[in-house]
Backbone atoms as SQL, in Angstrom:
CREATE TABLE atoms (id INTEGER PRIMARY KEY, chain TEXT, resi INTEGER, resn TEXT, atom TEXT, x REAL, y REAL, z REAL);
INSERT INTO atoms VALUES
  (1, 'A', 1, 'UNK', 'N', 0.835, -1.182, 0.000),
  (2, 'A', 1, 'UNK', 'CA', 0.000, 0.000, 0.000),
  (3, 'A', 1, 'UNK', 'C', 0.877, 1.242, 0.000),
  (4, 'A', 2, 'UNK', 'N', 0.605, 2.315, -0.679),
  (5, 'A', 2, 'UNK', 'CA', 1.512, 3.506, -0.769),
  (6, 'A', 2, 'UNK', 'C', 0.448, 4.567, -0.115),
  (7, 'A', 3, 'UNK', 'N', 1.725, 5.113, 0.404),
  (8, 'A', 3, 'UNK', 'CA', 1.263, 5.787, 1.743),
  (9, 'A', 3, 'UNK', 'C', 2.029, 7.278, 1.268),
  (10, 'A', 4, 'UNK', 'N', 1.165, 8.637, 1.486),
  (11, 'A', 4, 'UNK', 'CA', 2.238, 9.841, 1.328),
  (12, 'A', 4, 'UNK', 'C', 3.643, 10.493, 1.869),
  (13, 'A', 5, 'UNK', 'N', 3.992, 10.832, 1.033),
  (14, 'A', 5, 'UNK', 'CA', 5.763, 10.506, 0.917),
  (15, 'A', 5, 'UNK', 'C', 6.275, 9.703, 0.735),
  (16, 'A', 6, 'UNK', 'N', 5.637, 8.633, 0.136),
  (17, 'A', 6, 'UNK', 'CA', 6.458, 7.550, -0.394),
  (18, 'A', 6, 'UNK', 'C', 6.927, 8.246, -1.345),
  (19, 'A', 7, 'UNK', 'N', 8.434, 7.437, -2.021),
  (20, 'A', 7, 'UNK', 'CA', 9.356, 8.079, -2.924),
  (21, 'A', 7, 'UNK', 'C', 8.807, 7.070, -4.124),
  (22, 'A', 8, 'UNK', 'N', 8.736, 7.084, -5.278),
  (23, 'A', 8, 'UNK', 'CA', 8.192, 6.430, -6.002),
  (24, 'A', 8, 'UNK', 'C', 9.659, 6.614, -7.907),
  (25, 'A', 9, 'UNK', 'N', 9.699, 5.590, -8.201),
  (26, 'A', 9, 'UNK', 'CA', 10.422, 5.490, -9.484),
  (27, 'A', 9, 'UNK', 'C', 9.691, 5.273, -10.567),
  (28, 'A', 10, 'UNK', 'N', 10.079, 5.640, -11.806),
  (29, 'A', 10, 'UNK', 'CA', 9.232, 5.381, -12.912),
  (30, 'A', 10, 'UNK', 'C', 10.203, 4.234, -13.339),
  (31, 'A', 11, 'UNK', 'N', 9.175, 3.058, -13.545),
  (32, 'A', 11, 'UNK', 'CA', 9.909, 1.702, -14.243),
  (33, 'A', 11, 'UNK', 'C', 9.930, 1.824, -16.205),
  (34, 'A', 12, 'UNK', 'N', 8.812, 2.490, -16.414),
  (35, 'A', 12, 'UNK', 'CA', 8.612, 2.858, -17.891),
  (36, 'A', 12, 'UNK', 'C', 8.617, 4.340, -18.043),
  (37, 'A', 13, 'UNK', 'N', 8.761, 4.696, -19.102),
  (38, 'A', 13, 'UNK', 'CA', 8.139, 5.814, -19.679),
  (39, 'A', 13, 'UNK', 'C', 6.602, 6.084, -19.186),
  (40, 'A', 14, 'UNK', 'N', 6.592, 7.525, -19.236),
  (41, 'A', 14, 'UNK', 'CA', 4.612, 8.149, -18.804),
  (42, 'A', 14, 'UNK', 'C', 4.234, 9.073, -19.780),
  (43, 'A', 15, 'UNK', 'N', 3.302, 8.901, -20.729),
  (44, 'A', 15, 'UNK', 'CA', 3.180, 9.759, -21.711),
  (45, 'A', 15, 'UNK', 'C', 2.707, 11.148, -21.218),
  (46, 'A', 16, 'UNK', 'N', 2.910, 12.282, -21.970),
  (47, 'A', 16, 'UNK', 'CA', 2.993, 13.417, -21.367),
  (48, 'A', 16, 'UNK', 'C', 1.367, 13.539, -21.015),
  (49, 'A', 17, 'UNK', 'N', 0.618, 13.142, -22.010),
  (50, 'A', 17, 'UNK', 'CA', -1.140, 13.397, -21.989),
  (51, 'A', 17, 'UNK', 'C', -1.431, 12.378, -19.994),
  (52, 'A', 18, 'UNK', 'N', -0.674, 11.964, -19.557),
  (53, 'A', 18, 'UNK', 'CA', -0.679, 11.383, -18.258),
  (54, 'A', 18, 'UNK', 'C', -0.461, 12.412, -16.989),
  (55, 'A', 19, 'UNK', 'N', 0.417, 13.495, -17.672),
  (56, 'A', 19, 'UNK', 'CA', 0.903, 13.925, -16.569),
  (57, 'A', 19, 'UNK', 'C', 0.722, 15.982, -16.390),
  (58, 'A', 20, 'UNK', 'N', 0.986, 16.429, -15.747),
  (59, 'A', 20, 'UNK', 'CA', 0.645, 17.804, -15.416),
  (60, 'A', 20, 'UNK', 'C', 2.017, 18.404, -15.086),
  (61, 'A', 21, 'UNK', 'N', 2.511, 19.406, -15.836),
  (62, 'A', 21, 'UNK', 'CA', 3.843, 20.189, -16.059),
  (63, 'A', 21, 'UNK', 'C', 3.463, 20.942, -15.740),
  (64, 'A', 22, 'UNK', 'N', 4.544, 21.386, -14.533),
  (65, 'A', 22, 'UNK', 'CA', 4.121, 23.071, -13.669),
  (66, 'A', 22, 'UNK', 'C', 5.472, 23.329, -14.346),
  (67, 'A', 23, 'UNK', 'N', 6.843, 23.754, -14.856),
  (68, 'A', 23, 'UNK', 'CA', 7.760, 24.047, -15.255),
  (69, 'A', 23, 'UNK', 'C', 7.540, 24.386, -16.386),
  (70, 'A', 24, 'UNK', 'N', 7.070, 25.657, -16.887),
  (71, 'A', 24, 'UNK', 'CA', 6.962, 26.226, -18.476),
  (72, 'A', 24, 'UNK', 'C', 8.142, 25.163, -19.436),
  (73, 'A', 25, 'UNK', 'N', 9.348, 25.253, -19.391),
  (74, 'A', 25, 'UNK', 'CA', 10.299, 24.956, -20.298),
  (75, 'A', 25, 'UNK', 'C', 10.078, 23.265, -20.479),
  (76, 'A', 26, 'UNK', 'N', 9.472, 22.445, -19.548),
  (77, 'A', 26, 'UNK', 'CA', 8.943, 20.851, -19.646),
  (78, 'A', 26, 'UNK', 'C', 7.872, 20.640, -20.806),
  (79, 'A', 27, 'UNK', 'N', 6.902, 21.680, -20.525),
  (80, 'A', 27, 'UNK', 'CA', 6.158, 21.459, -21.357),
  (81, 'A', 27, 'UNK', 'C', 5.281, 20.960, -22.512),
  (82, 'A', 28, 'UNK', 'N', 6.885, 20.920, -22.855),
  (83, 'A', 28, 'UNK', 'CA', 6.751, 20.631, -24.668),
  (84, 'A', 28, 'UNK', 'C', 7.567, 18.992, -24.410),
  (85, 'A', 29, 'UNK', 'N', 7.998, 18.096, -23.565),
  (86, 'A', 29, 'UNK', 'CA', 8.071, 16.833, -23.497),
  (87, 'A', 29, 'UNK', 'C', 6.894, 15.783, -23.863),
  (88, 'A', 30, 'UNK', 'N', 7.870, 14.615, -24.544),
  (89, 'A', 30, 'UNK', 'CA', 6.980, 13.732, -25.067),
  (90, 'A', 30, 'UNK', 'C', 6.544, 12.702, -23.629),
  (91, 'A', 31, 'UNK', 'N', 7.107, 12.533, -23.360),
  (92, 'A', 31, 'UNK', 'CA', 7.392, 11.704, -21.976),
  (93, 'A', 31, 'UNK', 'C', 8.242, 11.577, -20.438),
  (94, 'A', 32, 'UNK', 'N', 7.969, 11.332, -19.793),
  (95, 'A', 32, 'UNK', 'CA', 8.498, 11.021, -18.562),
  (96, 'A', 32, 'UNK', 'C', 9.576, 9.884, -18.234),
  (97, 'A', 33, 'UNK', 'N', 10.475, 10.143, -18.644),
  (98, 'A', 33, 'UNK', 'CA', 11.596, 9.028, -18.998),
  (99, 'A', 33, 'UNK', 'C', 11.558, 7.838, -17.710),
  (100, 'A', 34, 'UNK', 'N', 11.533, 6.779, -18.031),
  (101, 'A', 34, 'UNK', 'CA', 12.259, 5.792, -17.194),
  (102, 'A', 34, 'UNK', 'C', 13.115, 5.709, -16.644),
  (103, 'A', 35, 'UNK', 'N', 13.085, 5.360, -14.630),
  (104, 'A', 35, 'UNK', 'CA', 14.342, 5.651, -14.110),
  (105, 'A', 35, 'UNK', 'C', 14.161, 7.038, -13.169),
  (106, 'A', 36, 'UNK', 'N', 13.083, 7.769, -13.493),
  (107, 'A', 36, 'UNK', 'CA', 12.918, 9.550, -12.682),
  (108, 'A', 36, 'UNK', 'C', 12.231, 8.861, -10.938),
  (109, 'A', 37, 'UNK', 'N', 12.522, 9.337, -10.107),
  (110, 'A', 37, 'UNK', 'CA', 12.017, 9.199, -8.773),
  (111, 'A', 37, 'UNK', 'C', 11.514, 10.766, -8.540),
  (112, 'A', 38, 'UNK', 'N', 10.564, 10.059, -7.668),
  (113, 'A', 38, 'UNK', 'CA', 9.648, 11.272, -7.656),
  (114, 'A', 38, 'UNK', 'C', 9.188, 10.737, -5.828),
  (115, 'A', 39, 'UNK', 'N', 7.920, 12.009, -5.412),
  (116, 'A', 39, 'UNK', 'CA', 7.525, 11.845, -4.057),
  (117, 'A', 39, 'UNK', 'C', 6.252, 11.643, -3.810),
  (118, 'A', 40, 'UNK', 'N', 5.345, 10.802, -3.074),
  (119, 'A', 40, 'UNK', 'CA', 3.915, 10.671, -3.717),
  (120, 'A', 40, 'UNK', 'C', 3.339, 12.075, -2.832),
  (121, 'A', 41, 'UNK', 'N', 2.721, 13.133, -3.381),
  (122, 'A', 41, 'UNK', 'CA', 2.544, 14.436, -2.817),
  (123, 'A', 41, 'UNK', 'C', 0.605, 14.112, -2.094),
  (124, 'A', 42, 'UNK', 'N', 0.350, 13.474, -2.522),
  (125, 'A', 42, 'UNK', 'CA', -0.908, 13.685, -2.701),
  (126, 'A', 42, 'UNK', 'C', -2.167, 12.065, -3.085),
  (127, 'A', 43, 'UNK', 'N', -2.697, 11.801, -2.071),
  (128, 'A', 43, 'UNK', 'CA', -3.926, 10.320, -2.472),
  (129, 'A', 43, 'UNK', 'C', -4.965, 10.631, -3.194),
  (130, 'A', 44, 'UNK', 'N', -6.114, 10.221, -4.354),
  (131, 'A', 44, 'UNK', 'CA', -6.935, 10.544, -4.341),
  (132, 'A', 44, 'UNK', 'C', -7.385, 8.698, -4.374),
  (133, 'A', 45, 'UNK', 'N', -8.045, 9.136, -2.897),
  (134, 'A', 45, 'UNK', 'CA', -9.602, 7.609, -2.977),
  (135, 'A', 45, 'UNK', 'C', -10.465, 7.905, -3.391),
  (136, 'A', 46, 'UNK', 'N', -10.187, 6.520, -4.954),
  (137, 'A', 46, 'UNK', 'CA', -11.453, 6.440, -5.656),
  (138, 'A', 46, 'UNK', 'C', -11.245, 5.044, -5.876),
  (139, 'A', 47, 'UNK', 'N', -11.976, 4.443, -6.836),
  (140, 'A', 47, 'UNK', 'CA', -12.377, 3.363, -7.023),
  (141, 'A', 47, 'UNK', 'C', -11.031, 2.449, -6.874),
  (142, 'A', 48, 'UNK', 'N', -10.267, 3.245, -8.301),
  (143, 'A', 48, 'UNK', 'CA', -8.799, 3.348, -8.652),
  (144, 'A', 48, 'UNK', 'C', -7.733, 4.049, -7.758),
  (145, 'A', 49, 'UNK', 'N', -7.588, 3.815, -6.773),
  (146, 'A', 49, 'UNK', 'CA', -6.246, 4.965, -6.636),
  (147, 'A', 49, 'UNK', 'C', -5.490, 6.237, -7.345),
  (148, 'A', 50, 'UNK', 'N', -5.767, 6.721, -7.129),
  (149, 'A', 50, 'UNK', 'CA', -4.768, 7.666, -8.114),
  (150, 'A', 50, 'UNK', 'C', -3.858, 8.950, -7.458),
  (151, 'A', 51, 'UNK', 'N', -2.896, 9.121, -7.636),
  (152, 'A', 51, 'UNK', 'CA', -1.630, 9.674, -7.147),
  (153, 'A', 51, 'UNK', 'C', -1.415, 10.814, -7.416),
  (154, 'A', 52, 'UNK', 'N', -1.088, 12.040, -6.703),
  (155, 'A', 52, 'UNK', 'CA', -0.227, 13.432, -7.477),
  (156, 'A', 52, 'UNK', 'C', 1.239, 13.083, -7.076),
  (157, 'A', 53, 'UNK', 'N', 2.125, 12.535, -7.895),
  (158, 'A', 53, 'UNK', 'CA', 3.450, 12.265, -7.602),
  (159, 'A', 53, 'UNK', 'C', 4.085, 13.711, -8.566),
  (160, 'A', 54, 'UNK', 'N', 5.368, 14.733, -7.639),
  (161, 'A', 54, 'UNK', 'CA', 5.871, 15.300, -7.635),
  (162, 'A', 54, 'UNK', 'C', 7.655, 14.904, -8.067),
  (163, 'A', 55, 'UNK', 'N', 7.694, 15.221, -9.416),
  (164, 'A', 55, 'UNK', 'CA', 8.989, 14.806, -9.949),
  (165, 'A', 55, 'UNK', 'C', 10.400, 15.697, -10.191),
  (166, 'A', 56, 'UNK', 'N', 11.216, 15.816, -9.730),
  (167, 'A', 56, 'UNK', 'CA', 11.856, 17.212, -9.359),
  (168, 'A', 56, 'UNK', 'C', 13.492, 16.600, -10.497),
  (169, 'A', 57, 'UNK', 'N', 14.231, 17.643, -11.330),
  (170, 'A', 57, 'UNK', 'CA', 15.475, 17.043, -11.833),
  (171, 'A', 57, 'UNK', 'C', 16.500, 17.812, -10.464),
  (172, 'A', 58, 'UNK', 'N', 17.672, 17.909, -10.560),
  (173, 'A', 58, 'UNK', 'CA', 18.668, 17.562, -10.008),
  (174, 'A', 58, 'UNK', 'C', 19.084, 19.104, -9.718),
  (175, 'A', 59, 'UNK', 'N', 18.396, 20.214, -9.994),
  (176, 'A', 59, 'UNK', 'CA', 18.267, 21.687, -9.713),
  (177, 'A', 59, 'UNK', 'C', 17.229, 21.877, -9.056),
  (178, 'A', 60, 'UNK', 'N', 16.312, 20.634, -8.733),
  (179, 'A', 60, 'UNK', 'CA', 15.173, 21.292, -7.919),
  (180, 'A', 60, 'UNK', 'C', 13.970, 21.575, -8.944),
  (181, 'A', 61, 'UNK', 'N', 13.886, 21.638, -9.745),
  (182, 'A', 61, 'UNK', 'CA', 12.369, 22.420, -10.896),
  (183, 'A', 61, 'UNK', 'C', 11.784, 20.980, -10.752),
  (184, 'A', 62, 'UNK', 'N', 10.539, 21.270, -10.162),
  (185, 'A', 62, 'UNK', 'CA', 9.778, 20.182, -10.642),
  (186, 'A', 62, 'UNK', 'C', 8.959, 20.039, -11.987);
C-alpha cells in the first residue's frame, strides 16, 4: 500500500497526456523518462487509486 511521501520510481516511460507540467520549459516533453524518482505528494480515494506524484530534476524544478 503507498502511503504519502512515499518516494516512487518510474519503471517505464509516462506519456505526457498522463501527466501535469508546472515548469513552463517541460512542457513541450513527449514523456516522462524511465528511471525519474519522484515523491507521492498527494492520495486521491477512488475506485482506482490515483496519485499526485511530484517529480523534481537535479536543480530542484519540478
Amino acid at each position: 500500500m503507498l502511503k504519502l511521501f512515499d518516494p516512487i520510481a518510474t519503471l517505464n516511460s509516462i506519456p505526457a497526456n498522463r501527466l501535469t507540467l508546472l515548469e513552463r520549459e517541460y512542457q513541450s516533453i513527449q514523456s516522462l523518462p524511465a528511471g525519474q524518482v519522484g515523491t507521492i505528494v498527494e492520495i486521491y480515494e477512488t475506485e482506482d487509486p490515483s496519485y499526485l506524484i511530484e517529480f523534481a530534476d537535479l536543480q530542484g524544478h519540478q
